[in-house]
C-alpha positions as CSV (number, residue, x, y, z in Angstrom):
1,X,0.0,0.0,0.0
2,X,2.0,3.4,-1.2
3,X,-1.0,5.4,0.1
4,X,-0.1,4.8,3.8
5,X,1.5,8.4,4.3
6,X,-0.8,10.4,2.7
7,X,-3.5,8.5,4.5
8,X,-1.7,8.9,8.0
9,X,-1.6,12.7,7.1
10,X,-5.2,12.8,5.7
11,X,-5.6,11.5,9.7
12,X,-3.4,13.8,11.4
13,X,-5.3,17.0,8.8
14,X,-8.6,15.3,10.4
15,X,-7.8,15.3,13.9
16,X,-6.5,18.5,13.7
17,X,-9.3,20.0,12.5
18,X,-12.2,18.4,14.5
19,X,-9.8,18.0,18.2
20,X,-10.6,22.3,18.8
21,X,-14.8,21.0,18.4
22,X,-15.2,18.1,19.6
23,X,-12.1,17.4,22.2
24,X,-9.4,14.7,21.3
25,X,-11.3,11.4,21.1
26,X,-14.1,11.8,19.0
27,X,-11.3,13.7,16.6
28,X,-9.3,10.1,17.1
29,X,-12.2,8.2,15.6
30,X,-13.5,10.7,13.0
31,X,-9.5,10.1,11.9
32,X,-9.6,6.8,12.2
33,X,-12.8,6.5,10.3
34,X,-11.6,8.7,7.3
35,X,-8.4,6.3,7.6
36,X,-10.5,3.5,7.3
37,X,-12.6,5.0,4.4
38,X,-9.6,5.6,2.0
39,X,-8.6,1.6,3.1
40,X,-12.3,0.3,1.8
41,X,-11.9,2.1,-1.3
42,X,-8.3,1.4,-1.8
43,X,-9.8,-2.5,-1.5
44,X,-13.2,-2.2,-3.9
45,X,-10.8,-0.7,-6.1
46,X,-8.7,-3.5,-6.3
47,X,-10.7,-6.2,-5.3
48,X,-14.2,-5.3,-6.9
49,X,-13.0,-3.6,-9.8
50,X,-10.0,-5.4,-10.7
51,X,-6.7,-2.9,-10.9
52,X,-3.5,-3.8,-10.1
53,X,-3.1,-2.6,-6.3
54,X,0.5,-1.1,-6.7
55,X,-1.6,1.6,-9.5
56,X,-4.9,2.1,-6.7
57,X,-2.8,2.8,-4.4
58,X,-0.5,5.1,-6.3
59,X,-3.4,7.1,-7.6
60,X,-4.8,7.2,-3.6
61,X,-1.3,8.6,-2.6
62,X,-1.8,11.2,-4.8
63,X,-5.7,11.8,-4.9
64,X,-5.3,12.0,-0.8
65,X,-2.0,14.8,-1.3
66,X,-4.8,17.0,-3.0
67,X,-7.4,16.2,-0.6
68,X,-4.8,16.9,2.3
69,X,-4.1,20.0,0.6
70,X,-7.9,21.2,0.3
71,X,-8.8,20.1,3.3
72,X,-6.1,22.3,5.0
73,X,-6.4,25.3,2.8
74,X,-3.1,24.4,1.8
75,X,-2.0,26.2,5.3
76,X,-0.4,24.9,8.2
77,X,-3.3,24.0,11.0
78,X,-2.8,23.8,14.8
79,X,-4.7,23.2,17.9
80,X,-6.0,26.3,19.6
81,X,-7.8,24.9,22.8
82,X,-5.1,24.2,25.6
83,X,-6.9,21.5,26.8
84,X,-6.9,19.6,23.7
85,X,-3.7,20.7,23.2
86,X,-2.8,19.4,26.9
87,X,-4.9,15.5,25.8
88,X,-2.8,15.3,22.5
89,X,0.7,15.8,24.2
90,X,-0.4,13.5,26.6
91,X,-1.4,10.8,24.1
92,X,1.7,11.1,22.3
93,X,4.5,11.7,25.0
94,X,3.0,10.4,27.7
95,X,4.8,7.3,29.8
96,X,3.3,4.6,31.8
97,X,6.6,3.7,33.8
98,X,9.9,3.2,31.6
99,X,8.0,3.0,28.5
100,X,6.7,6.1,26.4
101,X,3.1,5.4,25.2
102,X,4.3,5.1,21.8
103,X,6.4,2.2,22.2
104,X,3.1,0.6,24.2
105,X,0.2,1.5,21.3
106,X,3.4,-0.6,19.3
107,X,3.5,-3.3,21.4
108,X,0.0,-3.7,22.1
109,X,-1.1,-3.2,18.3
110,X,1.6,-6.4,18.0
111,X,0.2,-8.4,20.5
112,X,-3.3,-7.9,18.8
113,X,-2.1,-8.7,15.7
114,X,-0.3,-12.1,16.8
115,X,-3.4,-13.0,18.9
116,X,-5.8,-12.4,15.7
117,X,-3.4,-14.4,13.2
118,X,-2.8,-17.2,15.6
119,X,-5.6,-18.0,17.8
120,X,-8.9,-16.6,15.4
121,X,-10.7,-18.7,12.4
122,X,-10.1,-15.0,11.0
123,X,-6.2,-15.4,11.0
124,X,-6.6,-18.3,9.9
125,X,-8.6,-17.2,7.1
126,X,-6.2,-14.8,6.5
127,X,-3.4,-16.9,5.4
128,X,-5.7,-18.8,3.9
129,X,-6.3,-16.0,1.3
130,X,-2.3,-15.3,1.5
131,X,-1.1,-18.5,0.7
132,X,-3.5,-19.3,-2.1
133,X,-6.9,-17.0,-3.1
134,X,-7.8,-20.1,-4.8
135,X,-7.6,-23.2,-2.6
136,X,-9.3,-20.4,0.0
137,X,-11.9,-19.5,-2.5
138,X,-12.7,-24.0,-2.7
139,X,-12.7,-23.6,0.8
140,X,-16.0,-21.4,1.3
141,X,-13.6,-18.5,2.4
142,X,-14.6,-15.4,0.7
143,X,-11.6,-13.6,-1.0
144,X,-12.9,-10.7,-1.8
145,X,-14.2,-10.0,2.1
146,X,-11.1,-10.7,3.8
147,X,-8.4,-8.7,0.8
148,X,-11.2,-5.4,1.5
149,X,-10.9,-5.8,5.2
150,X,-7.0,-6.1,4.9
151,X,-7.2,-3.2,2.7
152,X,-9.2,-1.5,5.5
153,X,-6.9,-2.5,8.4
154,X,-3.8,-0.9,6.4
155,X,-6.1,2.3,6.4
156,X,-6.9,1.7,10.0
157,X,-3.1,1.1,11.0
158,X,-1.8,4.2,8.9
159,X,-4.6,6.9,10.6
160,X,-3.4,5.8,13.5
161,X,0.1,6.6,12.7
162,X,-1.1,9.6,11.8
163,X,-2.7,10.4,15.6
164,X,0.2,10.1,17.0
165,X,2.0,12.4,14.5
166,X,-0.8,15.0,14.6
167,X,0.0,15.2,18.6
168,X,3.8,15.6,19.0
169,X,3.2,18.5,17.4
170,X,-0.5,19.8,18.1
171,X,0.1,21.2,14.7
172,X,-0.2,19.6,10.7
173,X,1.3,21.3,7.7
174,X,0.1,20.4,4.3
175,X,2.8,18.8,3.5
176,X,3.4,16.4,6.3
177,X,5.0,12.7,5.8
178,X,5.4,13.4,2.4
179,X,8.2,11.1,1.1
180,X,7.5,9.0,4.0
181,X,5.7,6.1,1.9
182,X,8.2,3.8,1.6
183,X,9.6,4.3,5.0
């Protein structure tokens, strides 16, 4: 997926512009949920309609750049209430003992990951689809569900990159993680 910067900075432009309105986690999941919307098209578009993904998500990486770029005026945005301000630091440089919340959102975004792969009849059905579409496809398992819903996690995964970005700073230029796609 070569969209995944522009999408985390679509997220960090979202939660930017709703965290003065409607405080810090409702502008999580309005990010998250405009993360997740550019993952379900990135997946019809591939898996419904049939082109290549490296070209969908090429042409999202740049349709989202413009859309980053309206959506922001093409100015730099920043948080204006302290107290949202005050949330977003927290959320970002917070520690719970040793570890800096950002190494723990890691961690635990791993652990879930490990759990849902090795212990679900979704993980399962995930490698299923991995290792071969077709034998899965035999299998009952439907392809086209589970490549979307990967398509949609990658979305999920790269807003919430974005979250964290959007807080360090409390402030998003337009031209955030640019470059950063193939980090």
């Amino acid at each position: 997926d070569l969209s995944v910067a522009a999408v985390a900075a679509l997220a960090a432009a979202v939660q930017i512009l709703t965290v003065d309105a409607v405080g810090f986690w409702p502008a999580l999941l309005l990010a998250l949920a405009a993360a997740g919307a550019v993952g379900l098209v990135n997946g019809v578009m591939v898996q419904l309609v049939g082109i290549n993904a490296f070209i969908v998500t090429l042409g999202t990486l740049t349709a989202i750049r413009g859309l980053v770029l309206i959506v922001t005026g093409g100015r730099s945005l920043m948080v204006h209430t302290p107290a949202a301000l005050a949330v977003m630091t927290n959320f970002e440089s917070g520690r719970a003992g040793p570890f800096p919340y950002p190494i723990l959102y890691m961690a635990a975004f791993t652990l879930l990951a490990w759990l849902l792969l090795r212990f679900t009849i979704v993980g399962r059905r995930i490698y299923a689809v991995g290792g071969n579409a077709e034998a899965a496809r035999l299998c009952g398992i439907s392809v086209h569900a589970y490549r979307i819903g990967a398509c949609v996690l990658s979305g999920l995964a790269a807003g919430f990159a974005g979250v964290p970005y959007a807080s360090s700073f409390g402030a998003m230029d337009p031209t955030a993680l640019q470059g950063e796609e193939l980090t």
